[in-house]
C-alpha positions in Angstrom: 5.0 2.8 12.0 2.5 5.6 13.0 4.3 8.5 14.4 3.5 8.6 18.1 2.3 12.5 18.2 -0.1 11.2 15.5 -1.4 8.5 17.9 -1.3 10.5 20.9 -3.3 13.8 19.1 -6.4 11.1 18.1 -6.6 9.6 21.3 -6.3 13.4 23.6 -8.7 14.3 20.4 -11.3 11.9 21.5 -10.7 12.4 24.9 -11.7 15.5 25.0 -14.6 15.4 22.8 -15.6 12.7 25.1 -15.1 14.8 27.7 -16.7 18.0 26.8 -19.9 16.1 25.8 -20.3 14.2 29.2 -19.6 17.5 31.1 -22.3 19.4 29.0 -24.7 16.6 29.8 -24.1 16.4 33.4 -24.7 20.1 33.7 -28.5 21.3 34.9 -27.8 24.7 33.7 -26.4 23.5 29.8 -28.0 19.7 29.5 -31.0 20.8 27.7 -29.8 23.7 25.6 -27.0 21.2 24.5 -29.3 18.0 23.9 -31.7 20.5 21.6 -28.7 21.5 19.2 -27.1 18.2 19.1 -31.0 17.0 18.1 -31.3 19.8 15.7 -28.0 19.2 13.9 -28.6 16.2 14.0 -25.3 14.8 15.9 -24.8 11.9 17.9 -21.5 11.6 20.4 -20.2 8.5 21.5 -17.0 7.4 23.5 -14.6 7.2 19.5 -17.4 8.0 17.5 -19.3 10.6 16.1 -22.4 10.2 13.2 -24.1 13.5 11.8 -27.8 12.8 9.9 -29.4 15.2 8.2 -32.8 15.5 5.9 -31.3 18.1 3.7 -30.9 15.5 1.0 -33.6 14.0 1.0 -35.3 15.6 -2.2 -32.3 15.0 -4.1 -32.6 11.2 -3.0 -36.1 10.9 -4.1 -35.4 13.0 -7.5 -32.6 10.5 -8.2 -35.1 7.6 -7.1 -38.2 8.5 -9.0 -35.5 9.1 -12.2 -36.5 6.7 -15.0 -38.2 3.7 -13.3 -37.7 1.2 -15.6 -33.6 2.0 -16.0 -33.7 1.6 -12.6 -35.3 -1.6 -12.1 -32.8 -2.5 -14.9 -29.9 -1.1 -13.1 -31.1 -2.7 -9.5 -31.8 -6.1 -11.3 -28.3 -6.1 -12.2 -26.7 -5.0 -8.9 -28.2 -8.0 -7.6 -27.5 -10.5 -9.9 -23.7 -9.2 -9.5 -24.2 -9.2 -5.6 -24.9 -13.1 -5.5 -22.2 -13.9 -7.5 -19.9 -11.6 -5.8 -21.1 -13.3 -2.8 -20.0 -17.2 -4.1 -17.0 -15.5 -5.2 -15.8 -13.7 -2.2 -16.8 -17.0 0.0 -14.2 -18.3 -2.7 -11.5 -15.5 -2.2 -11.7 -15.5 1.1 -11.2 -19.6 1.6 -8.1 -19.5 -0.7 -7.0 -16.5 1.2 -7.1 -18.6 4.4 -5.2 -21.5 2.6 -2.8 -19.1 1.9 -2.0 -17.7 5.4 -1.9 -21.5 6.9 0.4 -22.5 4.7 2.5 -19.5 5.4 2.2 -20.3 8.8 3.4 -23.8 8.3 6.3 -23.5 6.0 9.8 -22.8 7.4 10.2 -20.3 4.7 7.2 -18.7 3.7 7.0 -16.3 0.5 6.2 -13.1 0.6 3.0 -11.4 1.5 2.5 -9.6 -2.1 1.6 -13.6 -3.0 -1.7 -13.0 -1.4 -4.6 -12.5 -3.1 -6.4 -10.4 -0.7 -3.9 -8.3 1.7 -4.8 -6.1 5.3 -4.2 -2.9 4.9 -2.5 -1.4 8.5 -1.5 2.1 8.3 1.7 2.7 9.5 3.0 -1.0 9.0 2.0 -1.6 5.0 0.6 1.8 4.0 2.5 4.7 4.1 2.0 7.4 6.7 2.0 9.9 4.1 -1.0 7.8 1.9 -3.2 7.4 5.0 -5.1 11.2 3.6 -6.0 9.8 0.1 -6.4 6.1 2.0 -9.2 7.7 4.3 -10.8 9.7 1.7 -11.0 7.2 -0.9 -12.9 5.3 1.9 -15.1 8.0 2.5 -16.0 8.4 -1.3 -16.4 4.9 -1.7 -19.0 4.9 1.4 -20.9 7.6 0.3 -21.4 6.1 -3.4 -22.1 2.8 -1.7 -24.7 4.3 1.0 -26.2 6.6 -2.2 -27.1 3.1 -3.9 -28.9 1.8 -1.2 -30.7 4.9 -0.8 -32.2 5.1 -4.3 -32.9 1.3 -4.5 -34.7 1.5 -1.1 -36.9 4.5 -2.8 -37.5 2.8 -6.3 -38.7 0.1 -4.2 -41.2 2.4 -2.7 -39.5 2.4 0.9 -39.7 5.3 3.0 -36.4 7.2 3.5 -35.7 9.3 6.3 -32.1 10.8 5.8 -28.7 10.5 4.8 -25.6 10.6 7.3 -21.4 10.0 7.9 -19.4 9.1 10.5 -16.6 8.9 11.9 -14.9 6.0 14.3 -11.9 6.8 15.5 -10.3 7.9 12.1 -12.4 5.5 10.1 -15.1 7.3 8.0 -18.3 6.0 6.4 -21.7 7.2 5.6 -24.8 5.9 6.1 -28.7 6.0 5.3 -31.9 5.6 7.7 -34.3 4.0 5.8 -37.8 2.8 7.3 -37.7 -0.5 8.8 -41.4 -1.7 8.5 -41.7 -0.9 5.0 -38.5 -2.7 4.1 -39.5 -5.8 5.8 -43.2 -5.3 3.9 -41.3 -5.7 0.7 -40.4 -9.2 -1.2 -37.4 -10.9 -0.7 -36.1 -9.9 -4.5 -36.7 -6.1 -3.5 -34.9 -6.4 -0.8 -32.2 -8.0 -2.5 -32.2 -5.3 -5.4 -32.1 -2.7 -2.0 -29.3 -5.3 0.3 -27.0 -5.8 -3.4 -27.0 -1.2 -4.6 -24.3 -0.5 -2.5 -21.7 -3.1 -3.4 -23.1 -2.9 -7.2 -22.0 1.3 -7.0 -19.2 0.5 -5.5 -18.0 -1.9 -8.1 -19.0 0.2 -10.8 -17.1 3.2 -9.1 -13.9 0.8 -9.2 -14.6 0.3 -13.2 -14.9 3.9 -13.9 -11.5 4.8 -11.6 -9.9 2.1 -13.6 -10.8 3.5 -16.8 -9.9 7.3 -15.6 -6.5 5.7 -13.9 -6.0 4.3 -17.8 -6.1 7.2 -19.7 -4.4 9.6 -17.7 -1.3 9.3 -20.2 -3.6 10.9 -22.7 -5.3 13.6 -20.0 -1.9 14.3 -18.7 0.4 14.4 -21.8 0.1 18.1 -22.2 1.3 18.7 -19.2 3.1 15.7 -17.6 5.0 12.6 -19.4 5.8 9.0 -17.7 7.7 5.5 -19.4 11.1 7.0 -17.8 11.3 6.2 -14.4 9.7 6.4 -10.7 9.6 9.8 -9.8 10.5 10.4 -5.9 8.1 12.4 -4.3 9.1 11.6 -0.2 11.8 10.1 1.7 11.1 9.8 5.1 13.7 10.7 7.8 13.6 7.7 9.0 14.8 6.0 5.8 17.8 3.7 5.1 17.4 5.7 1.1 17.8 9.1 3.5 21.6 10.4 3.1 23.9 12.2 1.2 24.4 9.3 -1.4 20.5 8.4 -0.8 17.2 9.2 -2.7 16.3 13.0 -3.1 12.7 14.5 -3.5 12.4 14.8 -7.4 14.9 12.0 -8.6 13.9 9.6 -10.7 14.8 5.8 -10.5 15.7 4.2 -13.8 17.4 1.0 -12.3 16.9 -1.6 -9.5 20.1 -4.0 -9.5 19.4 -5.3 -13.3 15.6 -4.1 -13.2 14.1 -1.5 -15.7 12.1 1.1 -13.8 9.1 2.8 -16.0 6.4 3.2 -13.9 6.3 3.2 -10.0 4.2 -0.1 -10.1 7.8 -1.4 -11.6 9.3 0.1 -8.7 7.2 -1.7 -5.9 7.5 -5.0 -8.6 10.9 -4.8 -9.0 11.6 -4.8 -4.8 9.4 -7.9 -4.1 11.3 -10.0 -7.1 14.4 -9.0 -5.3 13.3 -9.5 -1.8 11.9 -13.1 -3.1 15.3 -13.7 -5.0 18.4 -14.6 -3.9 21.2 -12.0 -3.5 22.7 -11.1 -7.2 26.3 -11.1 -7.6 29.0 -8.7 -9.8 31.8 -10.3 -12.0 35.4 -9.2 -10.6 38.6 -10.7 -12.3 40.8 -12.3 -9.8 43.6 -9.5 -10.6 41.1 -6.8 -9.0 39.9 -9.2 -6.5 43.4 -9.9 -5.1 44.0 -5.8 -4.9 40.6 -5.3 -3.1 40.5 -7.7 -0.9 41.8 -7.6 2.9 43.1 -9.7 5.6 39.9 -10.1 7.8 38.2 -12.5 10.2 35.7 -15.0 9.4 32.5 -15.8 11.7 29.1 -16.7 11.4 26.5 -14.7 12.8 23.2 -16.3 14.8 20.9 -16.7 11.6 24.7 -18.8 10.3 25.7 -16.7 7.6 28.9 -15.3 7.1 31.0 -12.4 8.2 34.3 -11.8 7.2 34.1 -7.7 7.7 34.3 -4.9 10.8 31.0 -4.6 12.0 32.0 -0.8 11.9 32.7 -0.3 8.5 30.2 1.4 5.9 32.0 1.0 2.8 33.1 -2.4 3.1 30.7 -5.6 2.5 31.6 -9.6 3.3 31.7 -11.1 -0.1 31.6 -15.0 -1.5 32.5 -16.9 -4.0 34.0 -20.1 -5.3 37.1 -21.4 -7.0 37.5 -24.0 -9.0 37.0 -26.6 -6.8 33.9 -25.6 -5.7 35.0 -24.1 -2.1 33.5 -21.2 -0.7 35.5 -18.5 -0.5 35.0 -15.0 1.4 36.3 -11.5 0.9 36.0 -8.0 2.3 35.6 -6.0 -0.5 34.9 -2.0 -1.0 31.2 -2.2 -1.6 31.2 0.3 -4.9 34.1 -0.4 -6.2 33.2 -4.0 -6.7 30.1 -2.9 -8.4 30.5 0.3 -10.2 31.0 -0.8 -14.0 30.4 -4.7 -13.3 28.2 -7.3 -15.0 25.6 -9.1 -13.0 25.8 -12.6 -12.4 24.4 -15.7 -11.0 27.3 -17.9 -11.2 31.4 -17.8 -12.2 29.5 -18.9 -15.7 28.5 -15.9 -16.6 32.0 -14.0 -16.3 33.8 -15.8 -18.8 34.6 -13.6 -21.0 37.5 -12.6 -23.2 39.8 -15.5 -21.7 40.0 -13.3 -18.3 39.9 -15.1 -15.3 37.4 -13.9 -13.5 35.0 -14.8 -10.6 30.8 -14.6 -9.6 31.3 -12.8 -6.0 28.0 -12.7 -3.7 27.7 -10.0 -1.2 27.1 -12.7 1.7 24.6 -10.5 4.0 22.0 -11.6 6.8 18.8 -13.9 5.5 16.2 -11.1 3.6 19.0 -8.4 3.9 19.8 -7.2 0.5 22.3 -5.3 -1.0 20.6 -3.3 -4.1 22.0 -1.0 -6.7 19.6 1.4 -7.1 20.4 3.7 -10.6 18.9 7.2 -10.1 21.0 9.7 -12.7 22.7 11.6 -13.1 23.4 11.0 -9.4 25.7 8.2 -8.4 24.4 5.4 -7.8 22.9 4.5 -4.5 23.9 1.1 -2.8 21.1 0.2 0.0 21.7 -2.8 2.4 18.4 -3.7 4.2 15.4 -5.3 4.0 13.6 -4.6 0.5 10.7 -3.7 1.7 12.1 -1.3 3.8 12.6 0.7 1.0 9.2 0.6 -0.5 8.0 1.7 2.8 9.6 4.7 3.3 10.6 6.1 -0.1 7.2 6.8 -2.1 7.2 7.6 -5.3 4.8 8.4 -8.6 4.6 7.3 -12.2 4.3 11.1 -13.5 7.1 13.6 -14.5 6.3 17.5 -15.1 7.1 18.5 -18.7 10.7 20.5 -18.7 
């Protein structure tokens, strides 16, 4: 979540911009000193929102306009061929989208989110605290590219532009562009599609080009950094489960998730929504080692009905299950690493057989979407998280790259 002081520094923020603008307003002495240099700096206050136009750019926007008239029309032409079928195909994203989240919200057990094709961003719940600078300013960038293509279409189309501004609402920023309304409504209907389609056309190029840059940064960055060896921590937040003395350090790198390779970070945030979608993997432990591990201990169920056959107050210690031969369930209080530490993976009692040793598939029986996950991070020992998956995503980030030694 978004740290309170955050929340409470925007809102006493606004406040008292708010504030200080009513005040200067009200007074007879400052009112029109302060209305001439908000007009000549061209600001505008609001209760949460601020905009700043200017006419400093505007001979930059009618050089860039007046630049080769026939690429232009060219280049327009194709923004709005791509804007009405972006248009079909967004009408189309958006209905399966809503299909989606309906039958999410009619099925007992729904899958996860990352399923979606289109997902809300909410800072604080889905996006890291710690993204929400590069999350802001790629918004910015990507309104300022997007306002700068309507800008020059409007002036290839010979409408009259009168200047260039950004906002800000709340914490959301944007740009926009004043452009002259009579001669834009002068205009056909095909100019002002080639005008309506620039912005979403320059915004979907700008996504093209990032993808391209985002591909060959292996070959920018080899020099100096290498990746293909594992998610690179780079914060773990106080607040995290991975936060500890057996936890996730600034600087490790992840090379395991349970019986998951991790390369990349993308195989980091891949390899916690198989497992949160998954059923809980379970280690091999011969029945000599399960008999010496194991514990007199209570069995109950809890209120979601699985089963707990541990102290509520132990750390180290995890209710596990399994099955004999006859197919009963079974349930054990086993030391957490030793069970796992140097032990195969399995789905079933299958898939321990092996060298005649009588051996058994043990579960760790934990609460529905609670986890147990061995995450491999050398050469520390390995870290064993309980929790919700995605709790880990959220509050350990981490990057693909890796400094050269």
């Amino acid at each position: 979540m978004i740290p309170i002081p955050v929340v409470v520094c925007v809102l006493g923020g606004w406040c008292a911009v708010y504030l200080a603008d009513t005040l200067l307003k009200s007074s007879s002495s400052l009112k029109a000193s302060y209305e001439d240099w908000l007009l000549t700096y061209g600001l505008s206050i609001s209760p949460f929102h601020m905009r700043w136009q200017t006419a400093l750019f505007n001979h930059q926007f009618y050089n860039w306009g007046r630049w080769k008239p026939r690429f232009l029309y060219l280049w327009f032409s194709m923004g709005m061929v791509f804007g009405i079928v972006a248009m079909f195909g967004s009408v189309i994203l958006l209905g399966k989208t809503l299909m989606q989240t309906l039958t999410q919200m009619l099925t007992e057990a729904p899958k996860a989110q990352n399923d979606r094709m289109l997902q809300v961003v909410v800072p604080g719940v889905n996006l890291p605290v710690s993204q929400l600078t590069y999350f802001f300013s790629a918004i910015l960038i990507s309104g300022v590219i997007h306002e700068v293509g309507h800008g020059v279409a409007a002036i290839r189309e010979q409408v009259r532009f009168n200047g260039f501004g950004i906002f800000i609402f709340i914490v959301y920023p944007g740009a926009f562009v004043d452009l002259f309304t009579t001669h834009l409504q002068l205009i056909s209907p095909v100019q002002q599609l080639r005008i309506f389609c620039a912005g979403v056309w320059h915004n979907f190029v700008l996504g093209v080009a990032s993808f391209m840059v985002l591909f060959l940064l292996p070959a920018i960055l080899f020099p100096f950094y290498y990746t293909g060896v594992g998610a690179l921590v780079t914060e773990v937040t106080e607040d995290s489960p991975a936060n500890g003395p057996r936890g996730l350090f600034v600087g490790d790198i992840v090379t395991n998730l349970q019986d998951c390779p991790i390369y990349t970070v993308e195989d980091w945030n891949s390899c916690l929504g198989d497992i949160s979608q998954k059923s809980q993997i379970g280690y091999c432990i011969n029945t000599a080692t399960l008999q010496q591990l194991s514990f007199p201990a209570r069995v109950y169920r809890r209120l979601d009905g699985t089963v707990e056959c541990c102290s509520n107050n132990s750390l180290t210690d995890i209710c596990f299950s399994y099955s004999n031969s006859l197919d009963s369930h079974l349930y054990a209080c086993l030391p957490a690493r030793k069970v796992i530490e140097a032990s195969k993976v399995c789905r079933t009692n299958m898939d321990c057989q092996k060298d005649f040793v009588p051996s058994f598939c043990v579960t760790p029986s934990l609460e529905n979407q609670t986890r147990l996950i061995r995450v491999k991070h050398p050469p520390h020992i390995d870290m064993l998280f309980v929790g919700h998956p995605m709790h880990l995503q959220y509050t350990a980030s981490g990057e693909t790259w890796t400094t050269q030694a």
